[in-house]
C-alpha positions in Angstrom: 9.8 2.1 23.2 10.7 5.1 21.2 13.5 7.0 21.3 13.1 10.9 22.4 14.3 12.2 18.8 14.6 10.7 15.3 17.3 12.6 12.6 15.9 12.5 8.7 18.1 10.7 6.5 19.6 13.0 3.6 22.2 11.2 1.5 22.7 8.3 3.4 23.4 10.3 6.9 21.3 11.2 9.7 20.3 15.0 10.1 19.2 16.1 13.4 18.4 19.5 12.1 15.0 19.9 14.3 12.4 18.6 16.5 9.8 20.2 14.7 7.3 17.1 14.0 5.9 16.0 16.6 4.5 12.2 16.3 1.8 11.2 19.0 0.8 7.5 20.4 -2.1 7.0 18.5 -3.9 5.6 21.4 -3.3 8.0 24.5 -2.8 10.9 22.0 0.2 12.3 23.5 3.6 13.1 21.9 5.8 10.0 21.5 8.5 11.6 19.8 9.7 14.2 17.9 11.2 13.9 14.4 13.4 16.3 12.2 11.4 17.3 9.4 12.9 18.8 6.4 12.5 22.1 4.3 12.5 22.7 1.0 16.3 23.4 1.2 16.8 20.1 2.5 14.6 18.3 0.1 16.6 20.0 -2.9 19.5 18.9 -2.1 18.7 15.7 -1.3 17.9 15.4 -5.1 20.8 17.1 -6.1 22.7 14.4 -4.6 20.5 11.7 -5.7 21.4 13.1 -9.4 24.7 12.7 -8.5 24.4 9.2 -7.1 23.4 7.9 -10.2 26.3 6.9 -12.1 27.7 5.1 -9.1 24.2 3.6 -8.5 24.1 2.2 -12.2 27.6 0.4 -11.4 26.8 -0.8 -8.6 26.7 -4.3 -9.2 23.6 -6.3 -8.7 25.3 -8.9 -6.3 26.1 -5.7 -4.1 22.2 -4.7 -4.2 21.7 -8.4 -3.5 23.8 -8.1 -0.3 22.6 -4.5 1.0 18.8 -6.1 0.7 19.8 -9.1 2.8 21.6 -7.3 4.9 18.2 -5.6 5.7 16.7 -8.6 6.0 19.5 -9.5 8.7 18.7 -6.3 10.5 14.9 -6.0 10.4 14.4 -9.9 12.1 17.0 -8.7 14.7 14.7 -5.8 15.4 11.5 -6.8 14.2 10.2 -6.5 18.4 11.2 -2.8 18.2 10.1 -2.1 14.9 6.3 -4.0 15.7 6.1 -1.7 18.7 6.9 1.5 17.2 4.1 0.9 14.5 1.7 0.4 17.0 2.1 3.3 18.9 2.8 5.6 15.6 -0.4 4.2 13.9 -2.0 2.9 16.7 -2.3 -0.4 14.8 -2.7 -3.4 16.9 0.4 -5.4 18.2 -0.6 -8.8 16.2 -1.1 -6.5 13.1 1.8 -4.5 13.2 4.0 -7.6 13.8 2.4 -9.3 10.8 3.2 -6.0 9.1 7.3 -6.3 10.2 6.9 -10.2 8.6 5.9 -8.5 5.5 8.9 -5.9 5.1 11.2 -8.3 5.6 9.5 -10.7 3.1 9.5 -7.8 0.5 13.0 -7.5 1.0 13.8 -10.8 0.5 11.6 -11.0 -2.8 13.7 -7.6 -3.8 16.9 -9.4 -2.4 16.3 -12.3 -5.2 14.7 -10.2 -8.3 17.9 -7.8 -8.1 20.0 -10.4 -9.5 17.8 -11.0 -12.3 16.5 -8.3 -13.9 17.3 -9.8 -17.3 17.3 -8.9 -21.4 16.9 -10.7 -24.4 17.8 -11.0 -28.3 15.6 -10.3 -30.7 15.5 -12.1 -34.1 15.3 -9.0 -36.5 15.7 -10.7 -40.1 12.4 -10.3 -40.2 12.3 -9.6 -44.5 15.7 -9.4 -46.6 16.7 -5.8 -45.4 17.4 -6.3 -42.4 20.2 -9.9 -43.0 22.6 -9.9 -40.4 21.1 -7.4 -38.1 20.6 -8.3 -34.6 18.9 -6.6 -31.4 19.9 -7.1 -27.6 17.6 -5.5 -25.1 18.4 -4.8 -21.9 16.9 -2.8 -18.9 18.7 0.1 -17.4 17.9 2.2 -14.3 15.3 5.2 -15.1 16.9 7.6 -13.2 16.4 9.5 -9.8 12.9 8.7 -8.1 10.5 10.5 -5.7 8.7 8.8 -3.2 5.6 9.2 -1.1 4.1 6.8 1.2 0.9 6.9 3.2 0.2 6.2 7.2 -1.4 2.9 7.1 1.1 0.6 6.5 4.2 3.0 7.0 6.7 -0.1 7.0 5.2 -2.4 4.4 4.1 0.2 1.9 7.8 2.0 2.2 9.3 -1.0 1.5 7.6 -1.8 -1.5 8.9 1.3 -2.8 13.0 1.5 -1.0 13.4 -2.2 -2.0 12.8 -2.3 -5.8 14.7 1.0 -5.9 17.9 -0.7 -4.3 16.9 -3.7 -6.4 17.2 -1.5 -9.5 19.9 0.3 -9.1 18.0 4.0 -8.5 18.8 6.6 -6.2 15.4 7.5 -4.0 14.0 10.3 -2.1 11.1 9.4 -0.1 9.0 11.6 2.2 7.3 8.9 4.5 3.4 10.0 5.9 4.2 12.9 8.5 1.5 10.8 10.9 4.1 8.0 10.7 7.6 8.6 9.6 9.4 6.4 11.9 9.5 3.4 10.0 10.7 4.7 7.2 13.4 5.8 9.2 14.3 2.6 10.7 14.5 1.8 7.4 17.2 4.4 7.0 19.0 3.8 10.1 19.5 0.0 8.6 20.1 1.5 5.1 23.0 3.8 6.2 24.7 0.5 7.6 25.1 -0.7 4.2 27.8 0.6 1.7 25.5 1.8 -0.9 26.7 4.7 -2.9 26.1 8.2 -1.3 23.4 10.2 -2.4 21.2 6.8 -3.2 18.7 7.5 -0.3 17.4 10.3 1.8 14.6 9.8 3.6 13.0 13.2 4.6 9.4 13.5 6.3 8.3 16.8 5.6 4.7 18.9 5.6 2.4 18.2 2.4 2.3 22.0 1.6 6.0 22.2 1.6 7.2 18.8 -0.1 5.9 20.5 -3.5 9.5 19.1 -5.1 9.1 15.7 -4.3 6.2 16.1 -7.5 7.3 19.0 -9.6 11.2 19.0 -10.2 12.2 17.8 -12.9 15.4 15.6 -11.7 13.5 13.3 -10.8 12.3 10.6 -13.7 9.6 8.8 -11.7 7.0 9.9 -8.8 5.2 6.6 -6.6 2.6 7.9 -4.5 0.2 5.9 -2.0 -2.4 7.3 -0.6 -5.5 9.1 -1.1 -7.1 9.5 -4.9 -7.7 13.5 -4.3 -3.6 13.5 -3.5 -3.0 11.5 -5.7 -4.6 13.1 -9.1 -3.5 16.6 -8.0 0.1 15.6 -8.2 -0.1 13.3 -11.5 -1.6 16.5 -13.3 2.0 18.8 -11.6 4.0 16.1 -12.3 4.9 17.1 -15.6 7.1 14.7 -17.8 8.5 12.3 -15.4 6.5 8.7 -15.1 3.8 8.0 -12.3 3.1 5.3 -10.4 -0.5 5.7 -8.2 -1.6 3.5 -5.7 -4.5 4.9 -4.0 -8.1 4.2 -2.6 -10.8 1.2 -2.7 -14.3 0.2 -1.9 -13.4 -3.4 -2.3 -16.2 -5.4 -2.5 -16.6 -9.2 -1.7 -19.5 -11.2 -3.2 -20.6 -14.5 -1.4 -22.2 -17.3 -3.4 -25.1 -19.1 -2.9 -23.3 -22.5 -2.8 -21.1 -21.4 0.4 -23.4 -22.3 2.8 -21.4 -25.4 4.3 -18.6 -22.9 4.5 -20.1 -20.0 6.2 -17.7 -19.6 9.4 -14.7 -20.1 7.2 -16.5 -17.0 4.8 -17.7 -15.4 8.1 -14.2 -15.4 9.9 -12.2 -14.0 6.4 -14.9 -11.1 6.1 -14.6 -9.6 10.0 -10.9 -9.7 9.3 -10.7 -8.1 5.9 -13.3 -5.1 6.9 -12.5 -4.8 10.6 -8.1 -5.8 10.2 -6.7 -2.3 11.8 -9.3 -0.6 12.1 -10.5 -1.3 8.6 -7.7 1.3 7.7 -6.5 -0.2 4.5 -7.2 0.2 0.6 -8.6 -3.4 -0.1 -10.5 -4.1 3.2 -13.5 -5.1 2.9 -16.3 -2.5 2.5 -19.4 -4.2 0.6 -20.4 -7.6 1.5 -22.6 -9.1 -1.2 -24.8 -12.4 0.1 -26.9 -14.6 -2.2 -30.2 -14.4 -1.1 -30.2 -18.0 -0.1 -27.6 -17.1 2.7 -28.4 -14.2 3.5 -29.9 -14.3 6.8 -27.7 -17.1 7.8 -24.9 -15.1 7.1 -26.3 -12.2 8.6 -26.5 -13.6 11.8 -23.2 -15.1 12.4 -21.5 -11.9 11.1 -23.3 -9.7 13.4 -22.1 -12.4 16.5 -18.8 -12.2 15.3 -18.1 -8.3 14.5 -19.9 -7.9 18.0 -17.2 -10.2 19.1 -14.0 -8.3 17.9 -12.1 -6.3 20.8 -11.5 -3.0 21.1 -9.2 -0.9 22.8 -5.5 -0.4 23.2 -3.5 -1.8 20.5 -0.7 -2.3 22.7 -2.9 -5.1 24.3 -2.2 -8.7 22.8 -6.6 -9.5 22.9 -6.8 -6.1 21.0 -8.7 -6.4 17.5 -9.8 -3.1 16.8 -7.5 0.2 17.3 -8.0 3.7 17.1 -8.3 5.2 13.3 -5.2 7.8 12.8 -6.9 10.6 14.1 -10.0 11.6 15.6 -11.0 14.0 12.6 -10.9 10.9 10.2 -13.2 8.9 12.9 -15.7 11.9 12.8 -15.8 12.2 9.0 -16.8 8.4 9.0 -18.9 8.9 11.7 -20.8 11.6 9.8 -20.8 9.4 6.6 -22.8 6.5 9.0 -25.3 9.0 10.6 -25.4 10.4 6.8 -26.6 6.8 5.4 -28.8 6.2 8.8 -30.8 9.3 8.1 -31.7 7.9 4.7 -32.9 4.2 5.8 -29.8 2.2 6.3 -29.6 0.3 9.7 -26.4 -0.3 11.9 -26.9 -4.2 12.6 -23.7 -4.2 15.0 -21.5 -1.6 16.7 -21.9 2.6 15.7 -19.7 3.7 19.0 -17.4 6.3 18.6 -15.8 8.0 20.7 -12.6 10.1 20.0 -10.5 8.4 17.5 -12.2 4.7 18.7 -14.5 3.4 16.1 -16.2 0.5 17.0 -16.4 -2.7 14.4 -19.8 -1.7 12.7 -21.9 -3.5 10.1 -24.6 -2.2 8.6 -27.9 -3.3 5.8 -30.1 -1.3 3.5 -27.3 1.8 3.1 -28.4 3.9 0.1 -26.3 3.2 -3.4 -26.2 6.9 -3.7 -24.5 7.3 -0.5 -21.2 8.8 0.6 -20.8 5.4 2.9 -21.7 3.0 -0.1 -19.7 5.3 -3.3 -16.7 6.1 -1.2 -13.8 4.8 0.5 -15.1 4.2 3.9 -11.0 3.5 5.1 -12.5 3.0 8.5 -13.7 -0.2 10.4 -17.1 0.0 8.5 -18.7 -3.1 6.4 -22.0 -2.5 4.4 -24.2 -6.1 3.7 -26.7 -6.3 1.4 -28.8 -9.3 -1.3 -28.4 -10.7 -4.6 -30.1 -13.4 -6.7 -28.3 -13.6 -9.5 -24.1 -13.8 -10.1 -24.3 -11.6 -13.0 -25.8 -8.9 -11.3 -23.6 -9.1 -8.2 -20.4 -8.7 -10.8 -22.9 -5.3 -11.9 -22.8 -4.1 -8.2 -19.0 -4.8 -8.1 -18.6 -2.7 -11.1 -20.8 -0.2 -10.3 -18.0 1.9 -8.1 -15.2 4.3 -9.4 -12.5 2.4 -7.8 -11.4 -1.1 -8.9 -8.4 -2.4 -6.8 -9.2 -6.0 -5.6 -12.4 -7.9 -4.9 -12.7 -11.2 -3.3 -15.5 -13.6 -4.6 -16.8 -17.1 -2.2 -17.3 -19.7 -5.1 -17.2 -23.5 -5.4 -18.0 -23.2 -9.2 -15.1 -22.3 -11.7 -16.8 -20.6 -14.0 -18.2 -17.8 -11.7 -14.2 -17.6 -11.0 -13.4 -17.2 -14.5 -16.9 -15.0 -15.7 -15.5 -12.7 -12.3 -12.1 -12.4 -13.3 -13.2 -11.6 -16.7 -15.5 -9.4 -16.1 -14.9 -7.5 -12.8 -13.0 -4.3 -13.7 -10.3 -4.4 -10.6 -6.7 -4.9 -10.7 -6.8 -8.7 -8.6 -9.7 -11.0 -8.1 -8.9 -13.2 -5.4 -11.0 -16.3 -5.1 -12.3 -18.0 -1.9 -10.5 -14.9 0.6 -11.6 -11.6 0.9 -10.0 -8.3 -1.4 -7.9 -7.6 1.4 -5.5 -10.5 0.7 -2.0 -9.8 -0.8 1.4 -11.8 -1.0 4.3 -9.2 -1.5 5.8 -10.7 -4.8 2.3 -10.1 -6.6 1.3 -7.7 -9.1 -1.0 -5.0 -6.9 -2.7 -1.9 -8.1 -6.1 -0.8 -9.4 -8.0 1.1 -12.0 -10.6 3.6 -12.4 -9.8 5.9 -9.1 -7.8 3.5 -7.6 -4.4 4.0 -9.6 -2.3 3.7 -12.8 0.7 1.3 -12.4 0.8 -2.0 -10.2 3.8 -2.8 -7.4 5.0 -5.9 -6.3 8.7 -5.8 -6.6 9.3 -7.1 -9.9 6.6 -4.9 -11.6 8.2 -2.3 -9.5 11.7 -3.3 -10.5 10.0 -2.6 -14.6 8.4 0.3 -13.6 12.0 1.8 -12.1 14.1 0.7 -15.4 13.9 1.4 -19.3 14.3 -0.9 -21.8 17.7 0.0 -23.6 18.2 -1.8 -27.2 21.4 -2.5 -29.4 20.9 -2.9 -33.0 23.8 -4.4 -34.4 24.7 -5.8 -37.9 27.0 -8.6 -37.8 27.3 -9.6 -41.4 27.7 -7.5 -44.5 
């Protein structure tokens, strides 16, 4: 279970300067625990001491940042049971999920643990014409400098890490300002953090209200800004950012397109596309949100998908049978909800599912939504999964592209060259092949395009992202 209070984390200690945010069990609604959240006092000083953390950071060695990163990977197995229950009751994510989710932090650490020690350079030939005899050029990558960053509620473990590790990894002092819905795995994260001997001032970990966290975007300490979470956020603060470098990852309405020679594969296709939309609660950037059927499978398809999304439990995520959750709050479930009833006035039909009540969505699939629709142009982030026809491939990779976001989409193919005329032609950031959108392995480049980002993580794009390239020219012969 929880503990009664959580500190923030600012400069490597704990601050239990409050109990002002209040976090609630997802499920029953009530207050689990109360957090310290910071002001904007707290949150300058943080990056005052961040500043000052950085020459210490950029000598600390990287087989020291090797060892604090497995030492978090040490830590996080030895409490990975305590850590997979308090995401399920601060997100309300299902038990199975949330331990798959504790799997994946400590499998980004490890990644980080092993790129830290090779973030390499190289020499560069410059003789390139007789002026430049006996010059020579030696790159190599040094850490960028102080970084802000903001993480979102729907994987408040997984998506932290991908930002804490390649910091640590890098050699950068961090202040992060984990989703207010869901700060306390970010501050596990710190607890495990402050065991380490990492230089002070190189984290603080400081949840904090949106409208007062305006410093986390605008000061100009700071050298790089990483944000997850929704594209509205997201494109406000790039535009108040000013001169440092940003990083978005933010929303979807992956699609996945099924082809007409899958039909000897259809409860492998079936099974992958209940879990990509309806996986907790259908609360993530890359689930699944338009299914896209040859017309030869259609119905076929149809029909098992509508068996096996009726199939998929709801309830309380505590519960090891529990498929579905509740979304994060019962305002996001009715915004949904009014998208569906939205599309239903207008000719769509629910095939399976359309209960709601409170923050419980049930699994819902529906046909013949409207293109023109808020349910079919935006990101649904709910357990919601829209089917519809095609005849032709080409026009399927139309559909795809028809969207302003373009993060990940999944394609069902036996043929190769529908896998290479996709990833050719599909403007996303990953086309995965034979597996929904909604697949990713943490070492992998991930991010979008169009509304859905500018940058891509994966810790050693991260690591890149977090560093500049720093060249010596030097002549060696005169």
């Amino acid at each position: 279970m929880l503990k009664s209070t959580y500190p923030y984390y600012l400069a490597n200690e704990p601050v239990a300067a409050n109990t002002d945010l209040a976090v609630t069990d997802k499920f029953s609604g009530e207050v689990a625990t109360r957090v310290a959240l910071a002001d904007a006092e707290a949150i300058d000083k943080a990056i005052g001491l961040a500043v000052a953390a950085m020459p210490e950071m950029r000598a600390f060695p990287p087989f020291k940042r090797q060892a604090v990163l497995e030492h978090c990977v040490k830590r996080f197995r030895e409490r990975a049971d305590e850590m997979a229950m308090a995401l399920c009751i601060e997100a309300g994510k299902p038990i199975n999920d949330s331990r798959g989710e504790v799997t994946r932090l400590i499998d980004t650490f490890k990644v980080a643990a092993e790129e830290s020690v090779r973030i390499d350079g190289e020499i560069l030939n410059l003789e390139i014409s007789p002026r430049a005899k006996g010059y020579h050029g030696y790159v190599k990558r040094v850490p960028i400098g102080p970084c802000s960053f903001i993480s979102p509620f729907n994987f408040p473990l997984n998506l932290a890490a991908h930002k804490v590790a390649p910091a640590i990894a890098a050699g950068v002092p961090f202040v992060m300002k984990p989703a207010s819905r869901t700060p306390i795995g970010a501050l596990i994260i710190a607890e495990v953090l402050a065991e380490t001997d990492l230089p002070k001032g190189a984290f603080s970990i400081l949840p904090a209200h949106r409208d007062g966290a305006d410093l986390f975007t605008t000061d100009e300490r700071f050298k790089l800004l990483s944000f997850t979470g929704s594209p509205a956020v997201g494109w406000d603060l790039k535009a108040k950012a000013g001169k440092k470098k940003v990083i978005l990852e933010l929303g979807g309405n992956a699609a996945a397109i099924v082809d007409s020679d899958q039909g000897g594969k259809l409860d492998y296709v079936v099974d992958r596309l209940a879990f990509g939309a309806f996986y907790q609660s259908g609360q993530s950037c890359i689930g699944v949100q338009r299914i896209l059927v040859h017309a030869s499978l259609y119905e076929a398809l149809r029909e098992r998908l509508i068996v096996k999304t009726k199939s998929l439990r709801m309830g309380d995520p505590k519960d090891e049978k529990t498929f579905v959750g509740p979304m994060i709050s019962e305002s996001e479930s009715k915004r949904l909800a009014g998208w569906m009833e939205s599309a239903v006035a207008a000719g769509a039909k629910i095939i399976a599912g359309g209960k709601v009540e409170g923050a419980m969505f049930e699994a819902t699939l529906l046909e013949n939504v409207g293109r023109d629709s808020d349910l079919y142009r935006k990101e649904a982030f709910g357990p919601v999964a829209i089917l519809e026809k095609f005849d032709d491939f080409k026009d399927a990779l139309n559909t795809v592209n028809d969207s302003d976001f373009g993060l990940q989409a999944g394609i069902f193919t036996d043929s190769l060259a529908h896998a290479h005329e996709a990833w050719d032609s599909l403007e996303v950031g990953g086309v995965v092949i034979n597996d929904v959108p909604s697949f990713r392995v943490d070492n992998m480049p991930y991010g979008g395009v169009k509304d859905s980002g500018l940058g891509r993580e994966g810790i050693r794009y991260a690591i890149e992202d977090m560093t500049e390239t720093r060249l010596m020219v030097m002549r060696e012969t005169w």
